[in-house]
C-alpha positions, 0 to 999 in steps of 0.5 A, a space after each residue: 286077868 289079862 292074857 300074857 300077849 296083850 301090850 304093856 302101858 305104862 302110866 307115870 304121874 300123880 295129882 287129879 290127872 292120873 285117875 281120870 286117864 287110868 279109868 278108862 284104861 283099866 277095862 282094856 285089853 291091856 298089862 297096865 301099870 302106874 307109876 306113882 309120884 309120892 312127894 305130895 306133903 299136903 292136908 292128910 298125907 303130910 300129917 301121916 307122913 310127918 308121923 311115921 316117916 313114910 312116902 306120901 300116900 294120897 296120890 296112891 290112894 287115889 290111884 288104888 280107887 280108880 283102878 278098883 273093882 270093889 264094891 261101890 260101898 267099899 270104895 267110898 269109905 276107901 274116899 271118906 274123909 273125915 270132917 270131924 274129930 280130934 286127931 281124925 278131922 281131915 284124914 282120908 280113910 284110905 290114907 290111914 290104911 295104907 299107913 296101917 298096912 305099910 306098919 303091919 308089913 314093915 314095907 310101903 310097896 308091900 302094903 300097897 300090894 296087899 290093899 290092891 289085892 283087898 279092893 281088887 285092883 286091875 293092873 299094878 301100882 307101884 310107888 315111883 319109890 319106897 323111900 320118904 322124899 322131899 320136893 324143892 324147887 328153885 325160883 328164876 330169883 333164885 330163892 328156894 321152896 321146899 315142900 310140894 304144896 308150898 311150890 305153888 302158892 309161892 306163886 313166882 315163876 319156877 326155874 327147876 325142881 329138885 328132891 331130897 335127900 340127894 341119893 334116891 333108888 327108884 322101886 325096882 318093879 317100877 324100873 322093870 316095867 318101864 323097860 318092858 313097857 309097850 307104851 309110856 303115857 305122861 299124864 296130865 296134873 301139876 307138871 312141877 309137883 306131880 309129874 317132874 318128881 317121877 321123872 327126876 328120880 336117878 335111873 328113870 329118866 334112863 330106864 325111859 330112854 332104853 325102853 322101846 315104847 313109845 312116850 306120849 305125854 297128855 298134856 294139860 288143858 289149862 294152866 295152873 296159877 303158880 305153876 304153868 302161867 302162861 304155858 304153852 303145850 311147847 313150854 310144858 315138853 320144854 320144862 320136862 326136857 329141860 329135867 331130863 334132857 332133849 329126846 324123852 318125849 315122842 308124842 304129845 296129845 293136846 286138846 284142839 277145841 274152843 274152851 267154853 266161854 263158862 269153864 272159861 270164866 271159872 278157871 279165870 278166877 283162879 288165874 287159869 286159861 287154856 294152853 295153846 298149842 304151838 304146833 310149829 314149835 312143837 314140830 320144831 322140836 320134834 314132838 309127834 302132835 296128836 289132837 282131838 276133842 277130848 274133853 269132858 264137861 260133865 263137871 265144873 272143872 275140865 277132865 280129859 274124857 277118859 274113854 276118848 284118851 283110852 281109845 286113843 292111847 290103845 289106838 298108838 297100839 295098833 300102829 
């Protein structure tokens, strides 16, 4: 347990982004927080959403995991997904217990609480909202797309996203605990799909605004094919400036190293390439530069370092 004087951080996000930073966040001297995207509508938790009308499960199953001190057996048939089976082919274990839990408690939020308690989790996860919601987007040729999974193969360039239904109230424990955040940490993932529908929802942007912390955003490495293309670090901030409006960021952390040439030319097949980073622009618009050599090579895909951006974000503390 942490004491009741150390700071609060906050993380808002979703995607593949979110664990990578929480992991290393997790065993420090700190009140942690995540607040969780729930519109993903793809692969397993489309289907149990489509089935039992809840909001979207997979990035909080995700998040559930990283932020676990259960038993490493435990927290891979938490991950398991199954390749065979009829009506099971596809699902993810953890998937289908928080769709349990949120029927045998009658409530989402409360489901999550009592698996986070079950697989001992460090900190609070709080869904950005208890209610199903749907992502749209609207293209620059005016067309719109609806469902997050199908923003990105449609692979033309995106004007702004949007949710329905039109009314949506935030998860009051998530409003709570912007407010009284020391630090707001932006993760890195899909800016469109993952971390815009956090930030759209009515009264966040607000809560963001009146909170004293700091609001650092960790800007991603590469850019996302039908999402980023093209993006620089200054077009990222624009995009979520853009949704929410001149003044939400404080801070952005971007990566300052030469991409290997290796990593290079396997994100090039998906029509992926670093994002520069424009520091006149980024100062130009008032954004605090942060930079470093934080990423991990360990695997194929780029990761940010998750003990090099912990470090860094409990250093923001100290200033």
């Amino acid at each position: 347990m942490t004491e009741e004087t150390d700071p609060r951080i906050v993380v808002i996000g979703g995607g593949t982004g979110m664990p990578v930073l929480l992991r290393g966040l997790k065993d420090l001297p700190i009140r942690l927080a995540a607040l969780v995207t729930v519109s993903d509508d793809g692969g397993s938790t489309g289907r149990i959403r489509s089935d039992m009308a809840i909001p979207a499960p997979g990035d909080i199953r995700n998040v559930i995991a990283a932020l676990s001190d259960a038993e490493p057996m435990l927290l891979e048939l938490f991950q398991h997904r199954f390749a065979n089976g009829d009506g099971l082919i596809g699902h993810s274990m953890g998937n289908l217990l928080l769709a349990a839990m949120t029927s045998i408690t009658g409530n989402f939020y409360t489901g999550i609480k009592e698996i986070s308690r079950v697989f001992n989790v460090k900190g609070k996860v709080y869904p950005i909202s208890n209610e199903n919601l749907t992502l749209h987007a609207e293209m620059e040729d005016g067309s719109i797309i609806i469902g997050e999974s199908s923003i990105p193969r449609a692979n033309k360039r995106i004007k702004r996203v949007f949710l329905s239904p039109e009314y949506i109230n935030p998860l009051p424990n998530a409003i709570h605990a912007i407010e009284n955040a020391d630090l707001i940490v932006v993760s890195p993932g899909s800016l469109y799909t993952s971390i815009l529908p956090n930030m759209i929802i009515p009264k966040i942007d607000d809560a963001v605004r009146s909170s004293k912390a700091k609001v650092v955003y960790v800007c991603n490495v590469m850019t996302q094919e039908g999402e980023t293309t093209g993006y620089t670090a200054s077009e990222h901030v624009k995009a979520i400036t853009d949704h929410v409006g001149e003044g939400f960021l404080d801070a952005i952390v971007v990566h300052n190293e030469p991409i290997k040439k290796t990593v290079r030319d396997i994100y090039a097949e998906e029509n992926a390439e670093p994002v520069i980073y424009d520091t006149d622009r980024l100062l130009e618009m008032g954004i605090r530069i942060i930079e470093g050599d934080i990423i991990n090579y360990d695997q194929t895909t780029i990761r940010h370092d998750t003990h090099k951006i912990a470090n860094l974000l409990l250093s923001m503390l100290k200033e």
